[in-house]
C-alpha positions in Angstrom: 126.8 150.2 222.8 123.2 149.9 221.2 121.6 152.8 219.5 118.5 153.0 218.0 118.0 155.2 214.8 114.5 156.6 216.3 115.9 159.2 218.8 118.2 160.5 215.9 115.0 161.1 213.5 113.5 162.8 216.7 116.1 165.3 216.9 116.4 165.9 212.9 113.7 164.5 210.9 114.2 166.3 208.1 118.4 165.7 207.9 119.1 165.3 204.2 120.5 161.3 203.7 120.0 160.9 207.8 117.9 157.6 206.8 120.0 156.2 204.1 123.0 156.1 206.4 121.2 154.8 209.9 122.1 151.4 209.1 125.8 151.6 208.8 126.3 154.0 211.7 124.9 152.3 214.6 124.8 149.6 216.5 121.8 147.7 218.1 120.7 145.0 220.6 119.5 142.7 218.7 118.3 141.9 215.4 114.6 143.2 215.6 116.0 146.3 216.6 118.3 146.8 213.7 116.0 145.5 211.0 113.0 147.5 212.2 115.2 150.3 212.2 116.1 149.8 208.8 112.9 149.2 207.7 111.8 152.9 209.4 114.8 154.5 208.0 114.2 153.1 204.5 110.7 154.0 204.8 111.6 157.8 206.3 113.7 158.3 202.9 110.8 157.6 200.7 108.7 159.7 202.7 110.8 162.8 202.7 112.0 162.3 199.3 108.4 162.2 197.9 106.6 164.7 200.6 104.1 162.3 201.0 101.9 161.0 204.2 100.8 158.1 202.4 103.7 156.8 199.8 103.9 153.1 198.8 107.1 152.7 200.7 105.2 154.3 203.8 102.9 151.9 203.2 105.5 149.2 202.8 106.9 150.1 205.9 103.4 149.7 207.6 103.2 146.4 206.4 106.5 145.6 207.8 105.5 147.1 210.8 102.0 145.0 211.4 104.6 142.0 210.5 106.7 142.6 213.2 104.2 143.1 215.4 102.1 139.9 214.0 106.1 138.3 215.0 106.1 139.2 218.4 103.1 138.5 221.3 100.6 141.1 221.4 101.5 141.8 225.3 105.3 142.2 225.1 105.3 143.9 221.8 102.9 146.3 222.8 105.0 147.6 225.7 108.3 147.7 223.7 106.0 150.5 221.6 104.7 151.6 224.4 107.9 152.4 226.0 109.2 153.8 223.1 106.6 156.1 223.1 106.1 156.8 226.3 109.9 158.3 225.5 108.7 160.5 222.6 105.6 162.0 224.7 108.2 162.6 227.6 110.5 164.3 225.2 108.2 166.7 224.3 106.5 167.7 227.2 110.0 167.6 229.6 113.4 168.9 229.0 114.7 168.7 225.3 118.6 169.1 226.5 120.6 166.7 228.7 121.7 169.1 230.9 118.6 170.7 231.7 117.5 167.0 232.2 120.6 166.5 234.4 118.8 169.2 237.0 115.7 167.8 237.3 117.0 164.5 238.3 114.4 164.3 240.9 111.6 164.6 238.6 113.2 161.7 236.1 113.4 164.6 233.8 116.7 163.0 232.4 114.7 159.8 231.4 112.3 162.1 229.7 114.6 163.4 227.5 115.7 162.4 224.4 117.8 160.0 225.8 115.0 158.0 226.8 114.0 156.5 223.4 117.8 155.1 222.9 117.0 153.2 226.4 113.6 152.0 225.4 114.8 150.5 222.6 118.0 148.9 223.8 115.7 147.0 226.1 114.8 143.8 223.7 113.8 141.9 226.9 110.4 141.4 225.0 112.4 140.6 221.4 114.1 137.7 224.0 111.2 136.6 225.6 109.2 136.2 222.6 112.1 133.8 220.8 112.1 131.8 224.0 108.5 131.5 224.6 108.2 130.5 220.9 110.6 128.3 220.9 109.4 125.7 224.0 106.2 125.6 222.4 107.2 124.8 219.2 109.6 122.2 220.4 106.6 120.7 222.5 104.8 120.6 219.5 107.7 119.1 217.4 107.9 116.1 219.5 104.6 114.4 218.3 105.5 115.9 214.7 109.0 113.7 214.5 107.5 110.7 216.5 104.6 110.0 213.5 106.7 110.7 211.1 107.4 107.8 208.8 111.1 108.8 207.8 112.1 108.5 211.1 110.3 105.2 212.2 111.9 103.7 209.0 115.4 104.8 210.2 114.7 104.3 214.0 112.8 101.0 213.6 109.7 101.3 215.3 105.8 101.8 214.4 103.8 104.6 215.8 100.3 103.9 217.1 97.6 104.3 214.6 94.1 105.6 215.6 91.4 108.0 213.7 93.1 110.6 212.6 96.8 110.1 213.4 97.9 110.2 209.8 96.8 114.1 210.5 98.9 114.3 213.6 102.1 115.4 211.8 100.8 117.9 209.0 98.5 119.6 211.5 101.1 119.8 214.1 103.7 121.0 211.6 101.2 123.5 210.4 100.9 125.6 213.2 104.4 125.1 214.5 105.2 126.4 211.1 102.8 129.7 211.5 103.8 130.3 215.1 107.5 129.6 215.0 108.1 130.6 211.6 106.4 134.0 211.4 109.5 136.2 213.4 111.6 134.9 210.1 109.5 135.2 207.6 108.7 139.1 208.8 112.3 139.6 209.3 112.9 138.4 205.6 110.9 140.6 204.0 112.8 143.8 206.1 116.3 141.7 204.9 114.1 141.9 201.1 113.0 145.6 201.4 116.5 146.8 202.5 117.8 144.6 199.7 120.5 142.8 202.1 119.8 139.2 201.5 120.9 137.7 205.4 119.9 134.9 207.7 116.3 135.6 208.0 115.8 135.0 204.2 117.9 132.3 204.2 116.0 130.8 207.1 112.3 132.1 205.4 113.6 130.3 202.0 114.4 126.7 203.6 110.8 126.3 205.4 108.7 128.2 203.1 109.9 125.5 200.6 109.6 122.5 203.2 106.2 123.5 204.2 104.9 124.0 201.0 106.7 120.7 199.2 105.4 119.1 202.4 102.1 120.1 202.0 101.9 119.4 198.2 103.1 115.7 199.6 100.1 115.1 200.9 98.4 115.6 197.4 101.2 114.8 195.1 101.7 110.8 194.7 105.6 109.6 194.6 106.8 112.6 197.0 107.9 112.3 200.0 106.8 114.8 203.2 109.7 116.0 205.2 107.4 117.8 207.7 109.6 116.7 210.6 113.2 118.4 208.8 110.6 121.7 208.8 109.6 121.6 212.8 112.9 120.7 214.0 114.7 123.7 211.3 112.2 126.2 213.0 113.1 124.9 216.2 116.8 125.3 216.2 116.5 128.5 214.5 114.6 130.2 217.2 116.4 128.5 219.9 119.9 130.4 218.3 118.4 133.4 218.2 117.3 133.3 221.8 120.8 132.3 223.0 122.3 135.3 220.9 119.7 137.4 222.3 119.9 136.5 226.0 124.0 136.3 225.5 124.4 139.8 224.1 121.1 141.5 226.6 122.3 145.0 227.5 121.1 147.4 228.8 123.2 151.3 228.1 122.6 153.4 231.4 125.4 155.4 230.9 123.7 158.9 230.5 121.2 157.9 233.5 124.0 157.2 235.7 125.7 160.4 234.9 122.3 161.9 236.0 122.6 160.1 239.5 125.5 162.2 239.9 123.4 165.5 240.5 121.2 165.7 244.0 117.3 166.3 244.0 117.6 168.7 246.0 119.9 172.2 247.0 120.1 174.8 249.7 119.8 177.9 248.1 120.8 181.3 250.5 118.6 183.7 250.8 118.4 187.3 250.9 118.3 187.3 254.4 120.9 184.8 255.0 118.7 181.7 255.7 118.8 178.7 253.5 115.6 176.9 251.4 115.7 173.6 249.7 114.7 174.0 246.1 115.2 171.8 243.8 118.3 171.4 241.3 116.1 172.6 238.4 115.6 176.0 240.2 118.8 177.1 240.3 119.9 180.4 238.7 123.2 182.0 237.8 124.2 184.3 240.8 122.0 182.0 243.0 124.2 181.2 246.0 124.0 177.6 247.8 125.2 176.2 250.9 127.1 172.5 249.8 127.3 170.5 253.7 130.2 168.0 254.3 129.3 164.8 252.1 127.0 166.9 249.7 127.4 166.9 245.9 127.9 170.0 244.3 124.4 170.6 242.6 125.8 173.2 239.6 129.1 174.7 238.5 130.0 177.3 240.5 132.6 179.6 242.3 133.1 179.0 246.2 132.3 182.7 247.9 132.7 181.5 251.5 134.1 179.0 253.3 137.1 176.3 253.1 137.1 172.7 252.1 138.6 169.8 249.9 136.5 168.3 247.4 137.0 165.3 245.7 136.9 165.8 242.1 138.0 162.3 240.7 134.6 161.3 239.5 135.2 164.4 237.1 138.6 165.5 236.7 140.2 162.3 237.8 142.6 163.6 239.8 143.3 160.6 242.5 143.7 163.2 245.3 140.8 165.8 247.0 141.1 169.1 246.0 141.5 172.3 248.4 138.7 175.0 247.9 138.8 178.4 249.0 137.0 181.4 248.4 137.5 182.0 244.6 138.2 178.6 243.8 136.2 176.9 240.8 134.1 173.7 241.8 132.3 171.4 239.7 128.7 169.7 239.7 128.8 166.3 240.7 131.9 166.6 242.7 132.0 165.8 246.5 132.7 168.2 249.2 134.4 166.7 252.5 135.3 168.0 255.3 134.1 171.6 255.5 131.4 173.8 254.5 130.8 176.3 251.1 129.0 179.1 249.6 129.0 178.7 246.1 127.8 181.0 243.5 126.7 179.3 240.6 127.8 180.3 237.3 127.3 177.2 234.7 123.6 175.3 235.0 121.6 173.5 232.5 123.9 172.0 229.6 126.5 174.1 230.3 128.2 172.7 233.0 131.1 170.5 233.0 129.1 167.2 233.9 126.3 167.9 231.1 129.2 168.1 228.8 130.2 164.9 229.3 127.2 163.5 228.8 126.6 165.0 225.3 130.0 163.5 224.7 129.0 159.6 225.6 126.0 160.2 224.0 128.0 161.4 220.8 130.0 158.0 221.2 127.5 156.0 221.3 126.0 157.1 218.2 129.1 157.3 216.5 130.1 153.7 217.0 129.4 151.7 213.5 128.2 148.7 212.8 129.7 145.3 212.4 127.8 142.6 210.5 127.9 139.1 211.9 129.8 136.6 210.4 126.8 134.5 210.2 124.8 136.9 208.5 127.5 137.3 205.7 127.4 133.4 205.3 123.8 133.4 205.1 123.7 136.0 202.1 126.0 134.4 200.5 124.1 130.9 200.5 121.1 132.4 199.6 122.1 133.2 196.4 124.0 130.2 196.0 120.9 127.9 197.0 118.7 130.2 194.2 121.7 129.9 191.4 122.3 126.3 192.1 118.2 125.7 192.6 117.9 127.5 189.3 120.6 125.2 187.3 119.5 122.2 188.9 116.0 122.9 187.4 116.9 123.2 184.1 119.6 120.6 183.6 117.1 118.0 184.9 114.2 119.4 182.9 116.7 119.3 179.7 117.7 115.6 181.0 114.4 114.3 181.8 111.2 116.7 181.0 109.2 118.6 183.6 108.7 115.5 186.5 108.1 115.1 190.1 111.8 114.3 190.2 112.8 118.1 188.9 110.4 119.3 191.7 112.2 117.1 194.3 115.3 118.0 193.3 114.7 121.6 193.5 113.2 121.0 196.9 116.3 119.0 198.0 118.8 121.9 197.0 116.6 125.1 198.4 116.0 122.8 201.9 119.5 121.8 202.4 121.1 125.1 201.4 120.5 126.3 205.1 121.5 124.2 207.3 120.7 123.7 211.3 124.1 124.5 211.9 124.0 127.8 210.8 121.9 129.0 213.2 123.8 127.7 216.6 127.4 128.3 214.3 128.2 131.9 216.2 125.0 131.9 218.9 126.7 128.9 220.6 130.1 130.2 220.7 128.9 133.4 221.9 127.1 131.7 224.7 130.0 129.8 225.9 132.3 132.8 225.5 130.5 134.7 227.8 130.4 132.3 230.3 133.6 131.3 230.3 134.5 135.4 230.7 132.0 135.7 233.2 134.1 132.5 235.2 137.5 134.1 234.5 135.7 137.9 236.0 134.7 139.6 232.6 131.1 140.4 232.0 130.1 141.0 227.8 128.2 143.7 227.2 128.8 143.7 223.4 129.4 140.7 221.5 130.5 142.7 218.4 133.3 144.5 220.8 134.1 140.9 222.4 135.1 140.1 218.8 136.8 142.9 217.6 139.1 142.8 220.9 141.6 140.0 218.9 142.4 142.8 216.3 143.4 145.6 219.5 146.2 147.6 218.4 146.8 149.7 220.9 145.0 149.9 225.1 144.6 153.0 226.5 144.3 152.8 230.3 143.4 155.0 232.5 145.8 156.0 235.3 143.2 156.6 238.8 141.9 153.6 239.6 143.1 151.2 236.7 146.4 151.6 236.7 147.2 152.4 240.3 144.7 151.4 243.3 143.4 154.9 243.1 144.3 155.5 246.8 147.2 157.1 249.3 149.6 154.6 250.3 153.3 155.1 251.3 155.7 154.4 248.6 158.9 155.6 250.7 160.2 156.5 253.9 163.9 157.7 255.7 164.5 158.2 259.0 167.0 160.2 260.9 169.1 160.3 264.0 168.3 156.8 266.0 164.8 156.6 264.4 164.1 153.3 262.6 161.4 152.5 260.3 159.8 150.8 262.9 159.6 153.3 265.5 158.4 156.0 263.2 155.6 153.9 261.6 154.6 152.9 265.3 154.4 156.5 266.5 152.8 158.0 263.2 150.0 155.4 263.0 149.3 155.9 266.8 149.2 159.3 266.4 147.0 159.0 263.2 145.2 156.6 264.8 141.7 158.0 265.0 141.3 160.4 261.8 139.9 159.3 258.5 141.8 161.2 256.4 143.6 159.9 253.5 146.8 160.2 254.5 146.5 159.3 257.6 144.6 155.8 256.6 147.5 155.5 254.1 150.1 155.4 257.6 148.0 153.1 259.3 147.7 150.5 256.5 151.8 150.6 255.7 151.8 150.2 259.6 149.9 147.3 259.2 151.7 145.9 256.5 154.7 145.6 258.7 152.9 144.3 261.4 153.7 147.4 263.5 151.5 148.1 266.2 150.5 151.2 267.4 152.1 153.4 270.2 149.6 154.6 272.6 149.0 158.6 272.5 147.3 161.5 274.2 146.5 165.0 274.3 145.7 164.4 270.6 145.2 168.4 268.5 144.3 168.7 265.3 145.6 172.5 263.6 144.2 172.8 260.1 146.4 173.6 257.6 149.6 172.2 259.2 148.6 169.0 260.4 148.1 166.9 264.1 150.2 167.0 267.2 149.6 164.3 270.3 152.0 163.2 273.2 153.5 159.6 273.0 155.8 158.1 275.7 155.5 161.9 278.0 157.1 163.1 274.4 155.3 165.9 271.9 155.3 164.8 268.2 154.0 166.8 265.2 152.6 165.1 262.0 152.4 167.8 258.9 153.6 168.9 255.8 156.1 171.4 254.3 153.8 173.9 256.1 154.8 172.1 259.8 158.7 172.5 259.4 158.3 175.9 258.2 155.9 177.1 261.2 158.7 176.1 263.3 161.6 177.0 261.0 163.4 173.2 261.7 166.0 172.0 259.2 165.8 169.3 258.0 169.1 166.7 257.8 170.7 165.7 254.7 169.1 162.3 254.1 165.6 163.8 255.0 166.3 166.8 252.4 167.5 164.5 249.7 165.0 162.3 250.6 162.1 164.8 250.5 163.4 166.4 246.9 163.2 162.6 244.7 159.9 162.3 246.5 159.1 165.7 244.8 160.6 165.0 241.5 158.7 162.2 241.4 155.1 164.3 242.4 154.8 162.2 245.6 153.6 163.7 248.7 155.7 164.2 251.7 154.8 164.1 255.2 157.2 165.0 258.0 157.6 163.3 261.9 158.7 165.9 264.4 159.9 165.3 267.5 159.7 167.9 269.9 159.2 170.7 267.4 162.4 171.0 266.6 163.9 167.9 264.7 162.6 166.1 261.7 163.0 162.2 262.8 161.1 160.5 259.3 159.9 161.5 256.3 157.1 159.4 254.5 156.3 160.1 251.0 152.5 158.9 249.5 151.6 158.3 246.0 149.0 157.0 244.1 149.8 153.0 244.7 150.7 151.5 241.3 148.9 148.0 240.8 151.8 144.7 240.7 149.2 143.7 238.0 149.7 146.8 235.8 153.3 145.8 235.4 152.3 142.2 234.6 149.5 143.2 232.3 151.7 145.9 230.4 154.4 143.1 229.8 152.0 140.9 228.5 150.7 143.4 226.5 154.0 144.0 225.0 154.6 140.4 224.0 151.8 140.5 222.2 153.0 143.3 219.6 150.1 146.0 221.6 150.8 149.3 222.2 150.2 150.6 225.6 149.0 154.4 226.2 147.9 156.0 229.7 145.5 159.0 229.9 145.6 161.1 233.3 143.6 164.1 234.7 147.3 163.9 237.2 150.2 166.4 237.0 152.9 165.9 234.0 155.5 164.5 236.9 152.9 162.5 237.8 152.2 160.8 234.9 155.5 160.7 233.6 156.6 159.3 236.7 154.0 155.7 236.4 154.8 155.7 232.7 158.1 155.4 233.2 157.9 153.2 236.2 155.7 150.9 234.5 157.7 150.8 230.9 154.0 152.7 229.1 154.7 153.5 225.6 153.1 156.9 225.3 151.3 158.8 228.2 148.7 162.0 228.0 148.5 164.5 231.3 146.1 166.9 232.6 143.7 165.4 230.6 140.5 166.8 230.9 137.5 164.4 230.0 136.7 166.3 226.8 140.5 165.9 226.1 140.2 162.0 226.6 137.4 161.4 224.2 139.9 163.3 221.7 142.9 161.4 222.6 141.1 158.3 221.7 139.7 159.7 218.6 143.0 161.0 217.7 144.3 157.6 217.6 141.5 155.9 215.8 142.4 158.5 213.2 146.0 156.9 213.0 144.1 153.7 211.7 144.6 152.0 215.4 142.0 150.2 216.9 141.9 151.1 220.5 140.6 149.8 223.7 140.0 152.3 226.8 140.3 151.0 230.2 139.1 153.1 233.0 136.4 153.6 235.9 135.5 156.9 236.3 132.6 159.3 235.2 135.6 160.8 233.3 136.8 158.1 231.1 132.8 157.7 230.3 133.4 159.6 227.0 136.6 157.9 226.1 134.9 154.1 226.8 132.1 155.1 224.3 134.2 156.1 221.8 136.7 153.3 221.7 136.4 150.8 219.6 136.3 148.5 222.6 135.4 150.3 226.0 136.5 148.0 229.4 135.0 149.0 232.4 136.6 148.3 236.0 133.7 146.7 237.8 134.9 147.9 241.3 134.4 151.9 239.6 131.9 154.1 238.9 128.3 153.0 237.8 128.6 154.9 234.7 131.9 153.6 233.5 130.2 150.0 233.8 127.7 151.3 231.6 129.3 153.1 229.4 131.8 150.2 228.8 131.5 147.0 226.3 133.1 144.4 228.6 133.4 144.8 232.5 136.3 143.4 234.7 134.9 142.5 237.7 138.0 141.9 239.7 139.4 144.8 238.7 143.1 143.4 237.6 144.9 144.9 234.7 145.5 141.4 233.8 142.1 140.3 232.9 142.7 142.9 229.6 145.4 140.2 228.0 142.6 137.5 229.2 140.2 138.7 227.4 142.1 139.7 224.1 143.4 136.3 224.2 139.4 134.8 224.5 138.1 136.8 222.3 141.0 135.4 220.0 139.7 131.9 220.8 135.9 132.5 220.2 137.1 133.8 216.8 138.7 130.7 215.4 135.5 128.7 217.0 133.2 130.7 215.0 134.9 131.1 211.9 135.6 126.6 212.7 132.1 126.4 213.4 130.6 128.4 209.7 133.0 126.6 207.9 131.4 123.0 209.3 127.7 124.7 209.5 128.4 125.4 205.6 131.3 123.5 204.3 129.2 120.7 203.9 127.3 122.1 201.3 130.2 122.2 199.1 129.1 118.2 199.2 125.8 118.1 199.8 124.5 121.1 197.4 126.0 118.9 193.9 124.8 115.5 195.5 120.7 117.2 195.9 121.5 119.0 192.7 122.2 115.2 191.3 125.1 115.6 190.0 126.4 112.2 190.8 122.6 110.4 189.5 124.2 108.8 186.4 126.2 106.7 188.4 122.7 106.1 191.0 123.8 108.8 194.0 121.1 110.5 194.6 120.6 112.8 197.7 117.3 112.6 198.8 115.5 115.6 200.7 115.3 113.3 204.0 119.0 112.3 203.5 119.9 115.3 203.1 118.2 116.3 206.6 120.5 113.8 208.2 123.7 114.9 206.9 122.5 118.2 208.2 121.8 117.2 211.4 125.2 115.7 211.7 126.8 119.0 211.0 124.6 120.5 213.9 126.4 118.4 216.1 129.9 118.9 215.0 129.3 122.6 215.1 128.2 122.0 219.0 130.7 119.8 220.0 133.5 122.1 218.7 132.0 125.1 220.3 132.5 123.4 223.6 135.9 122.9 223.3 136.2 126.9 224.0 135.7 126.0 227.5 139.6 124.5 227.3 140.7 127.6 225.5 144.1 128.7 226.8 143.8 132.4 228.3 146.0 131.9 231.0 149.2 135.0 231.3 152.3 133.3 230.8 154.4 133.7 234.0 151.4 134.9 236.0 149.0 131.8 236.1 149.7 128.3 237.0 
């Protein structure tokens, strides 16, 4: 997840070493983000440590910031700030606390609050667009730049048109690709030079600052040689990888918005004289009673005071079933009521309330999350200083050898040019590109490139158990008969009887019906009596459908097999539900679980083979979860999990020096997706899970988890392949330009050297295709 260091310094300004740590304890969406974060934090420590408006750093950090802006268009870059700030003046005029923004949902009073400048800035779309606009017009420009240039119609063959004022066509040309394509780098750089974190923008901003200015001198400087057209086509391939890595990695972190959704506009407050008024959500008061219709959220956290109901509380608790609600009983904002209508007194509002607390807690992820430099940007450092060391020997030894020549000057040139090479810059953008296509094609969507790469070093997964796990559903796992009942007969009678009610179970009998291609018997007189279940005639014959509740009423015993039958089911926190015939013999028993997932097995297997702990998190019953663990072989399991509980458990691993991955899909597991190192989000769950999560599984299959550990694997080797091609030549190339080989006549020559470079470019692009043929399949599982 991105974060931006701006809403941090808006809640604590003034935090002793706040600045000097912003760097290394987020993460951001791209790298304009992060190194105009670092240039504000760098600049807040100077300001605070000095108490003054008007410091040289501040002043630094101005400069930096006109650079940036002189980097991006005037029109884009202008309403990234202005987002930002419409995010600030919201902050300060609306609600400062998520959960008072939570109740004024209606009035966007969650995007006002300080939540609002992390989502301005993780939205680079104008950072993206400004790379990709830059880059078509500098390539257009480029064209006419290579075709004059005399290097390349020496090693092409050919003779470019003459006419007044061609001979201009390539400096000119070159000029302005240089000062319009080259600016984002050079601005970058001098962030990378201010932070004092040599990286690929100064490596980039050292190879065509010397090319254009050796190019330039060219012109003036008999015996030299222009390379203009090595310049263009570095700037070209330079912004064109930093748009790939930019539109490859575009996120956009909702999660905290989403959670907002969760709370209606609007609620029906009771008053004094018994009537009801919509007010909205903001409004609400302890003691304030409201009237929650079937199908209506919960607006706060309250305590029901009339009525009966079930509510489904998965989105919150994650417990896979609805919850009965009587007077007395607790209920939670954000939760669903079904089938009956409630009076609740509220008791929790604002940031108090269960679902606000939550939201604190992903926000608290997502800013706890640190950062992970590219490897690209580790290479880069490191061959900027080589490129200045070796620049610097190479001077000397040939001014030593030979005087203070033309030939020192080119030499120089040759080594500070060649030092970065094309490849560089396409080395990890290309494979990330391809890797998240070829997840998107096998149903995983990237989010986070830095969590796509740290998936080959998972540990341990942590799924969770509603949803993920298990289809998150009733179905029937079991069923005896007794007397002459079959199977057959009971599931034909049962799903006739249930065939008109939408309640769980009774969609749970229809569908096993259906699975055994049963049909169903025709019924009548069909009664339904709350609390025990539904009676209906079939065949001129009375049958019951109910629970423990429906034998009891009518005091019938049940036989052995149905007893025993009834009591594993129990054991095993399975629901039971009883066939009576007659109202006075039990003829079937059904029992209805959670369904587990085939895939889970499969997935859990794989995991297994690949040394990887497995751990499930529940808000289910001990017996339940102990039940799935041990059905499905899970190493550890954690019940009654509350979503607090969750972030915890995954904290409390991390701790153990794991590095964990959670897999879930409700509002619940939001916490616990942000704080994992790696956070996988079921695509078929809730819209905050998806946001909250680094990589989403569309086709929701357990099995897609060892996919995309095994990809990210792949990618790895491709990238860490790719740097060592992008910079592996220079283990050759830097001593050749440095002339090490010149008393024997090799000599690298600036223009040479651009070729071997080139040729690297497309080694490095060819191998990162070959990830398209990477091997993610599931032993035993695909063809």
């Amino acid at each position: 997840m991105s974060n931006h260091p701006d809403h941090e310094n808006s809640e604590n300004p003034s935090a002793e070493g706040n600045s000097s740590h912003q760097s290394e304890g987020s993460v951001y969406c791209c790298r304009i983000c992060q190194l105009e974060a670092d240039a504000e934090a760098l600049a807040t420590t100077h300001a605070s440590s000095e108490q003054q408006t008007h410091s040289p750093e501040h002043e630094a950090h101005t400069a930096a910031d006109e650079a940036t802006t002189e980097s991006d268009s005037p029109d884009e870059h202008a309403h990234h700030e202005h987002e930002a700030e419409d995010g600030h003046r919201q902050a300060e005029t609306g609600h400062t606390h998520h959960g008072e923004a939570t109740h004024d949902h209606g009035a966007n009073g969650h995007e006002g609050g300080s939540h609002d400048d992390h989502g301005a800035h993780t939205d680079h779309t104008g950072h993206e667009g400004m790379f990709r606009r830059r880059f078509w017009v500098s390539l257009v420009l480029s064209v006419p730049v290579i075709f004059f240039s005399e290097f390349i119609q020496d090693v092409f063959g050919y003779t470019a048109p003459t006419f007044p004022g061609s001979a201009w066509i390539t400096p000119v040309l070159a000029v302005i690709v240089f000062g319009y394509g080259g600016v984002p780098f050079l601005s970058m750089a001098r962030t990378e030079l201010e932070n004092r974190e040599p990286g690929m923008m100064m490596l980039i901003s050292l190879a065509i600052t010397v090319a254009f200015v050796y190019s330039i001198g060219s012109l003036f400087l008999p015996g030299t040689t222009p390379f203009f057209w090595e310049l263009v086509t570095l700037i070209d391939i330079m912004l064109l990888g930093h748009w790939m890595e930019m539109r490859s990695v575009r996120q956009a972190s909702g999660a905290l918005d989403e959670l907002a959704k969760l709370m209606p506009d609007i609620a029906e407050r009771v008053t004094e004289s018994g009537d009801t008024e919509e007010v909205p959500v903001s409004e609400l008061g302890e003691d304030d009673v409201v009237l929650v219709r079937p199908g209506a959220s919960v607006p706060a956290d309250g305590e029901v005071v009339e009525g009966e109901s079930s509510v489904d509380e998965s989105m919150i608790t994650g417990e896979s079933r609805p919850v009965g609600k009587e007077p007395g009983s607790e209920v939670v904002a954000g939760t669903v009521n079904q089938d009956g209508s409630l009076r609740i007194k509220i008791t929790k509002t604002g940031e108090e309330t269960t679902l606000a607390g939550i939201m604190r807690l992903v926000d608290e992820a997502q800013k706890s999350k640190s950062r992970t430099q590219l490897l690209a940007d580790k290479a880069a450092g490191w061959l900027f200083y080589i490129a200045l060391g070796v620049a610097a020997i190479t001077a000397v030894a040939w001014v030593v050898a030979t005087g203070y020549n033309i030939t020192v000057l080119e030499r120089v040139v040759t080594v500070l040019v060649i030092a970065c090479p094309h490849a560089l810059g396409l080395a990890v953008p290309l494979v990330v590109a391809i890797n998240t296509s070829t997840a998107a094609q096998n149903g995983m969507l990237i989010r986070d490139r830095i969590a796509m790469e740290e998936s080959r070093n998972l540990d341990t997964v942590m799924f969770d158990k509603t949803g993920t796990l298990t289809k998150g559903e009733q179905g029937v796992v079991g069923v005896e008969t007794a007397g002459d009942w079959t199977e057959e007969r009971a599931f034909e009678v049962a799903a006739g009887v249930e065939g008109d009610s939408e309640h769980m179970i009774a969609r749970a009998i229809r569908d096993a019906a259906e699975e055994r291609d049963i049909q169903r018997a025709k019924v009548s007189n069909f009664e339904n009596f709350r609390g025990l279940g539904v009676r209906a005639t079939v065949d001129g014959e009375t049958v019951h459908i109910g629970g423990p509740n429906l034998i009891e009423k009518f005091g019938i015993e049940r036989s052995n097999e149905i007893a025993a039958f009834a009591e594993e089911a129990g054991s095993n926190a399975e629901t039971v539900i009883y066939l009576v015939h007659d109202e006075s013999e039990v003829v079937a028993a059904f029992a209805l679980a959670d369904v587990i997932r085939e895939e889970s097995r499969q997935a859990i297997e794989a995991l297994h083979a690949m040394d990887i702990e497995v751990a499930m998190l529940t808000g289910d019953s001990e017996d339940v979860a102990r039940a799935v663990s041990e059905e499905l072989g899970i190493d550890q399991y954690f019940a009654e999990v509350l979503p607090d509980e969750k972030d915890t458990k995954v904290e409390a691993l991390q701790s153990e020096g794991k590095l964990v991955a959670m897999v879930g899909d409700g509002v619940n597991d939001a916490p616990a997706l942000t704080r994992a190192d790696v956070g996988i989000a079921i695509g078929s769950g809730t819209d905050v899970a998806i946001e909250s999560g680094d990589i989403i599984l569309v086709d929701n299959n357990p099995l897609d988890v060892v996919r995309l550990i095994k990809l990210s694997k792949a990618s790895y080797r491709k990238m860490q392949e790719n740097l060592v091609w992008a910079t592996g030549y220079n283990v050759f190339a830097l001593p050749l330009a440095a002339g090490v080989l010149a008393p024997i006549g090799i000599l690298l020559s600036p223009a040479i050297g651009a070729v071997f470079m080139s040729l690297s470019t497309i080694i490095v692009a060819i191998n990162a295709r070959r990830l398209r043929s990477a091997d993610i399949s599931v032993p035993g599982i695909d063809a």
